[in-house]
N, C-alpha and C positions, 0 to 999 in steps of 0.2 A: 587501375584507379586506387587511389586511397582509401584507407576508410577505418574508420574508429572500430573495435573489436570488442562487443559486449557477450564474452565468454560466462556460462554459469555451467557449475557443477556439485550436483546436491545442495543448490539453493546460496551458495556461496559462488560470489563473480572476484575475475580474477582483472587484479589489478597491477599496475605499473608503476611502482616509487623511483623517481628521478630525485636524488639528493633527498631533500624533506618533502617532496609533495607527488601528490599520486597522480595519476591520470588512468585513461586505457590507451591497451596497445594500439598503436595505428598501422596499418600496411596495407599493401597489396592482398597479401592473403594471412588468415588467423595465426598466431603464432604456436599454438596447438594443432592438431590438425582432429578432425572432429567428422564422422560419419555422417550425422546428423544435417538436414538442406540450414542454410541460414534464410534470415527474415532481415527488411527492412525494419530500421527502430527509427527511424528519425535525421536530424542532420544536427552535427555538433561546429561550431566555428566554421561554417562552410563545407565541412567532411561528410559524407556520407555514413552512419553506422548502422551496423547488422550484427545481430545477435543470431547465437549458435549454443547447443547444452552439446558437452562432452559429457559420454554418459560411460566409459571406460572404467572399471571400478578404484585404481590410485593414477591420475594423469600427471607425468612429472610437468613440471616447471619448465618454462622455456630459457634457453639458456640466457646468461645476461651477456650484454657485450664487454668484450675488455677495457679495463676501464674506464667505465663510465658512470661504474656503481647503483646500476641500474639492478630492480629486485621486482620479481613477481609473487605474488602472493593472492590468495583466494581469500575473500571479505565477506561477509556478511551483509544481504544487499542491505539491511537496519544499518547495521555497521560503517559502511561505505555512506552517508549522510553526512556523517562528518571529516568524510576524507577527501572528496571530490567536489568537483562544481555542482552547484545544487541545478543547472540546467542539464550537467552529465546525469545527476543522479534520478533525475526524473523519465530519463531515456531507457536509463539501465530498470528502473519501473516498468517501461513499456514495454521493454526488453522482457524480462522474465513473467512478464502478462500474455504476451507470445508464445514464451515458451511453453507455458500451463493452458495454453490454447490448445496446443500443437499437439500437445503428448495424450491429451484428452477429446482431443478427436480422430484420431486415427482409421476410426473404422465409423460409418454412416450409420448416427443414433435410430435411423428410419428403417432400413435394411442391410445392416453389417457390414456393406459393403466398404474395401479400406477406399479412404476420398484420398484427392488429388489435388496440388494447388491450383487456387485459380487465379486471385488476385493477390496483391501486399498481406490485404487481411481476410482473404477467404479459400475455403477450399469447397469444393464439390461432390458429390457421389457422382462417378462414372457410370452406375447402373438406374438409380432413379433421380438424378436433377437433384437432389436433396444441395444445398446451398447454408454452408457453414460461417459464421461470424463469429469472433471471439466474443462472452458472454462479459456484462461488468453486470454485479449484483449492486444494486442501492441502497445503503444506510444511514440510519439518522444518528446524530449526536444533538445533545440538548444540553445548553447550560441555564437553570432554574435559579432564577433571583427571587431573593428574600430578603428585600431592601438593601445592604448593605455585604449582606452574604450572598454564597453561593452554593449549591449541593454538586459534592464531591463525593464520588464512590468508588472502592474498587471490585472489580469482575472476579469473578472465581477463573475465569481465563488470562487471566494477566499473570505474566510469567516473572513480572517483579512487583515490589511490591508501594506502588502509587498508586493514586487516588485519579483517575479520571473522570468522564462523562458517562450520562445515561447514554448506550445506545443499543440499536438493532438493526434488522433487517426488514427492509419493506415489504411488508405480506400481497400476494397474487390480490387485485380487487380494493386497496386503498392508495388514497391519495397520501403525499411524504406530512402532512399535517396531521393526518388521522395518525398516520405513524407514529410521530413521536406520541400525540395525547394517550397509543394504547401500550407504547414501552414506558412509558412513566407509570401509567394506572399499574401495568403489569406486576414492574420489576422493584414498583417504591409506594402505589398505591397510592399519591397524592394527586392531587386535580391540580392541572396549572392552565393560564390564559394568556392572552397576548401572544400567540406565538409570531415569530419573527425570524425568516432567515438572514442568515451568518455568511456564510460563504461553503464552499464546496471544494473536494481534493481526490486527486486520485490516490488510490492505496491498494498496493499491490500484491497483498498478505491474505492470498494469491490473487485477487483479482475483483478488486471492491470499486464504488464512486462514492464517498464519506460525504453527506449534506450536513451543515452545522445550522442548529435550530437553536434561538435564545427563547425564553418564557420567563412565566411570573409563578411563582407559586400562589395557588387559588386557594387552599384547605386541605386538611388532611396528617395525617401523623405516619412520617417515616416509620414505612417497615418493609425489608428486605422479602416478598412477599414470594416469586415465584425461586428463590435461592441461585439466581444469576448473579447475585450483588452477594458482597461477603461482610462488608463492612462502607460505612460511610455517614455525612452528615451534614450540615450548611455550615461553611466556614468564613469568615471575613479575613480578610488581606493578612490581619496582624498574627494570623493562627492559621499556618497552611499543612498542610500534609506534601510527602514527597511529590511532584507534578509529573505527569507524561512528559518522554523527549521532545525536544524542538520540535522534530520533524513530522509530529502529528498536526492536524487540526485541533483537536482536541485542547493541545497546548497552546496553539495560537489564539484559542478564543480565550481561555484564562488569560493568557498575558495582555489580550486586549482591556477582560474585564479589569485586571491591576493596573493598566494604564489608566483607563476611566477615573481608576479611586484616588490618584493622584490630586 
């Protein structure tokens, strides 16, 4: 049987350039060969794909075929956003959500014991029953109007250098509402209302579910309070700072707010 090939090795998936455009490898079997069990990721064009980590410390390239001008190459699964179908690259997400399952369950959180698969997405302890599910962590994004503007910040985690959203992680014991009202108090100290969900995204940096929350600013004087935020402030349309990539939420909801201003 066929089947699309979502290869990652050190966080980088390997990828297949036919002339100008990429894809993944398709075959019978990985064009690597790889120790490692593979996983169901989903089905691409009617294809079946399974993702595999080659974890070998330099794995060559598979050869290409004669002319045909075919090149493999290792991407950056951020990277690969803009290289691939955005329904591939949402798989090759699932894909290495998988694999950060996999590698981090290996032995039973309960009693050591190493687990075993059981299903697509689970594996089992063979000595106590224990029953594994890959974990997604939930956070919130908030974008804060103030009439005309918006509050734009950047994280001391952001590894370039734009202006994002408020956000965080959902604490054990609140609801995603309470959430955002205590990463805003926390991180900016201002009161906001109206809150309103946005829409929702998986993100796989390793293994999130990103909820987008809109608000109103209620009172209060920006200040970077617990030093998660480095810099930031309310900007209108005509005065923007660098934006997060496409491929975020985070940017989807600005480009929505600049459509509105239209």
């Amino acid at each position: 049987m066929q089947n699309y090939w979502f290869l990652f090795h050190n966080g980088k998936l390997l990828l297949q350039k036919e002339e100008e455009k990429y894809t993944l490898p398709c075959g019978e079997n990985p064009p690597l060969v790889t120790a490692n069990p593979s996983f169901e990721a989903g089905e691409w064009g009617g294809i079946p794909c399974r993702t595999a980590e080659i974890d070998c410390e330099t794995p060559s390239l598979p050869d290409s075929s004669p002319g045909e001008g075919e090149q493999f190459q290792w991407i950056g699964l951020r990277d690969s956003y803009d290289l691939i179908p955005h329904a591939a690259y949402r798989i090759a997400g699932k894909a290495e959500e998988l694999l950060f399952w996999d590698r981090n369950t290996r032995f039973c959180p309960a009693c050591g014991t190493p687990t075993t698969p059981d299903t697509a997405i689970s594996k089992r302890c063979p000595k106590c029953g224990n029953i594994l599910f890959p974990h997604v962590a939930p956070a919130i994004l908030v974008l804060i109007h103030r009439g005309k503007e918006v509050l734009l910040v950047h994280a001391r985690t952001f590894h370039k250098p734009f202006h994002g959203l408020v956000a965080g992680f959902v604490e054990t014991g609140e609801t995603l509402e309470e959430c955002v009202r205590r990463e805003v108090r926390e991180e900016t100290t201002l009161e906001i209302e109206n809150i309103r969900y946005f829409g929702s995204q998986e993100w796989p940096y390793p293994s999130q579910l990103m909820i987008g929350f809109e608000a109103d600013y209620a009172g209060g004087t920006l200040r970077f309070a617990d030093h998660e935020l480095t810099e930031g402030g309310f900007f209108d349309r005509n005065r923007l700072p660098t934006l997060p990539q496409k491929l975020s939420l985070a940017r989807r909801m600005i480009d929505a707010w600049l459509e509105s201003q239209e």
